[in-house]
Structures are given as C-alpha cells and as structure tokens.
N, C-alpha and C positions, 0 to 999 in steps of 0.2 A: 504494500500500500504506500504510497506515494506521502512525501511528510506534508502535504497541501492536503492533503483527505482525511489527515486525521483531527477528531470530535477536538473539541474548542478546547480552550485551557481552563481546567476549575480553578475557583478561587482559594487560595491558601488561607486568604486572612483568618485570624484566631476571634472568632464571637468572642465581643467584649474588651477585647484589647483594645487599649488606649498608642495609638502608636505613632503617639511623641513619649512615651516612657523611657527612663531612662535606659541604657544599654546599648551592647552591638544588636546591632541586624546584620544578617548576610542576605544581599539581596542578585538576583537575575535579571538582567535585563538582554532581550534579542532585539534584533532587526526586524522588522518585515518583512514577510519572508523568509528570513533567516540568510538575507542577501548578506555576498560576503561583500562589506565597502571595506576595512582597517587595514587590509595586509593581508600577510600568509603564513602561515607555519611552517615552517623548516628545521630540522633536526631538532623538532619538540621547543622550539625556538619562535616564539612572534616576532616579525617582522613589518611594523607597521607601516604604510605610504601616508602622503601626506596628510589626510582624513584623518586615520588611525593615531597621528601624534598630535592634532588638532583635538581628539575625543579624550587621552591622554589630559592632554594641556585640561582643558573644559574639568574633568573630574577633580581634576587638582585644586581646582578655582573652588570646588563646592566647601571647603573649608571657611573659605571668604565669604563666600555667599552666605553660612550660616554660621556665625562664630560659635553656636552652641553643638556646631555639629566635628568631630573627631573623625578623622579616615586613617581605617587598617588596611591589612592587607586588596590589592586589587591584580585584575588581570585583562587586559581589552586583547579580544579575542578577530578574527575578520567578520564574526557575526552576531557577536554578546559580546557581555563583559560580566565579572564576577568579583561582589565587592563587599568589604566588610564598611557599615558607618556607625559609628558608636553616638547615640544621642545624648546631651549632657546630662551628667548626676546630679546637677542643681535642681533637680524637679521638672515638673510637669510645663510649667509657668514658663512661656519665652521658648523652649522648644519648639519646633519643624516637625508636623509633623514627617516622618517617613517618607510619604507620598509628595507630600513639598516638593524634596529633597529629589526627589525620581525625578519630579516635574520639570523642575527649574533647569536640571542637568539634562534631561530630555529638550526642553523648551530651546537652550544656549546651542549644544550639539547642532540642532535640527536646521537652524539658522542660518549658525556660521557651516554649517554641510552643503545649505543651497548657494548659500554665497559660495561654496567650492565648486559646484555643477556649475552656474554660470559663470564665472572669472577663470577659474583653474583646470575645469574640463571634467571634473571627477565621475562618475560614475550617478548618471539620475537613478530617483527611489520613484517608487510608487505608491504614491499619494501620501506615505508616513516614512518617516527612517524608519520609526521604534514601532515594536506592539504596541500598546495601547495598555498593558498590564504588564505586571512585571512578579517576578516568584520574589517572594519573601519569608526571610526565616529569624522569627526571634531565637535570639544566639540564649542557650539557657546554661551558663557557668564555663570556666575555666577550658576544661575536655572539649565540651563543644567548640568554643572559640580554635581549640588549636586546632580540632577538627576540620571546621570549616575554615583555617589559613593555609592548613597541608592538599585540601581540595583546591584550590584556586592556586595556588603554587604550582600541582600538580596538574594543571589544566593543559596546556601546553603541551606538554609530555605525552597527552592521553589523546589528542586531537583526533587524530582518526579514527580512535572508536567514541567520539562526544556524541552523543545524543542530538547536540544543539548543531550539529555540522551538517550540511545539505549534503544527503544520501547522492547527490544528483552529480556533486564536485567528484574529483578522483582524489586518492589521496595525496597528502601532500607527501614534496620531497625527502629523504633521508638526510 
C-alpha cells in the first residue's frame, strides 16, 4: 500500500493535558507529503542544501522567539525533523503553549521556504511545507528523556529503514 493510502494520522494529545506545563516534549514534525526539501543522507550522515540549513537556522531562533522555551536535542531530516523542547519550570503563567511553538516555527520555515522557491529556485510544495499536525510526546523523567535523545541521534543512522522516509525514494548512498 502506497504511504498516500494510508488512514489519516490519530491524535496523540493526552485528554486533559495542559500543554504549556512545565517539561521536555519530544515532538514530530513531517513535510507534506513526506516531500524530501532538506538534503540527503549519506553514510547515516544529513546532509543539508540550502532549505535544510535555512530550517536548521529557523529552529535555533525558537529559543528567541520564546525565552521561556529550552531546546534539547534535534535532528532535521530531508523530510521531518525530531526534537526535544523543554517548557519553563516557572509555571504554567507566560508559557507557549506546545502548539505555539510548532506554529510559529512552522509559520517562519514556510515563509522564508517560498521566498526560497521564488529567488533561489528550490524545490515548490504543495499547497503546505508541513502536515498540518505534528506527533507529540510528553517526555515523562530522566530514562525517557535519554531515550528519546539516543532516538533522534540515532535517526540518521536508521534512515533507510524510517518509517517517515518515502517508500517511493531509493535508498540513500553508503
């Protein structure tokens, strides 16, 4: 079955969760599609073009954008990206929520990516860079957290058996 046929993505969110609470999230985010725009993988190696260090740059900013917001581990992939963002322990109060955070860095990305299609040539999307939703996982202690930095570390590495990778590509180079 073709990864375009397959049934819609369920919702993760946790009934009841407040989520500007404090702590990591490990969050998902893909392309449309699952279009590859960032680069490529080579010898379990990202290699980004210029999109990909533009999307790079953009995440790095979201510490700016939301002083209450901590960034851990991350990995921008040619078709997702995989990221830890820790919400401040000063409380509930003046937090982002979560979703903010996806947005605002969805919002910037998308932007300055058309500004890449028209000036710089890059590769048009269609009608969205991003899904529209994105996986999310409240990180719940220590284990977890390492867990989910050795996953995203190991992303790269694992590329051509990823889930998130278009069945349709070949694989990449050794």
């Amino acid at each position: 079955m073709p990864w375009r046929d397959l049934p819609a993505r369920r919702h993760t969110r946790l009934p009841g969760w407040d989520y500007r609470s404090p702590g990591p999230y490990a969050i998902t985010v893909c392309t449309q599609h699952r279009e590859w725009f960032f680069g490529e993988v080579t010898g379990g190696r990202v290699i980004h073009n210029a999109a990909g260090a533009m999307v790079v740059a953009v995440w790095r900013e979201m510490a700016t954008e939301f002083p209450r917001v901590a960034l851990d581990a991350f990995v921008l992939m040619p078709n997702h990206l995989h990221a830890i963002v820790h919400l401040s322990s000063e409380g509930l109060i003046g937090n982002p929520t979560l979703s903010d955070v996806v947005q605002r860095f969805k919002s910037i990305t998308t932007a300055r990516y058309s500004t890449g299609v028209h000036e710089h040539g890059w590769e048009p999307y269609d009608r969205r860079l991003w899904q529209s939703s994105c996986f999310e996982h409240i990180v719940r202690g220590e284990a977890d957290l390492d867990r989910c930095r050795r996953y995203i570390a190991a992303n790269p590495a694992n590329w051509d058996t990823d889930r998130d990778r278009d069945p349709d590509r070949p694989p990449s180079s050794p």
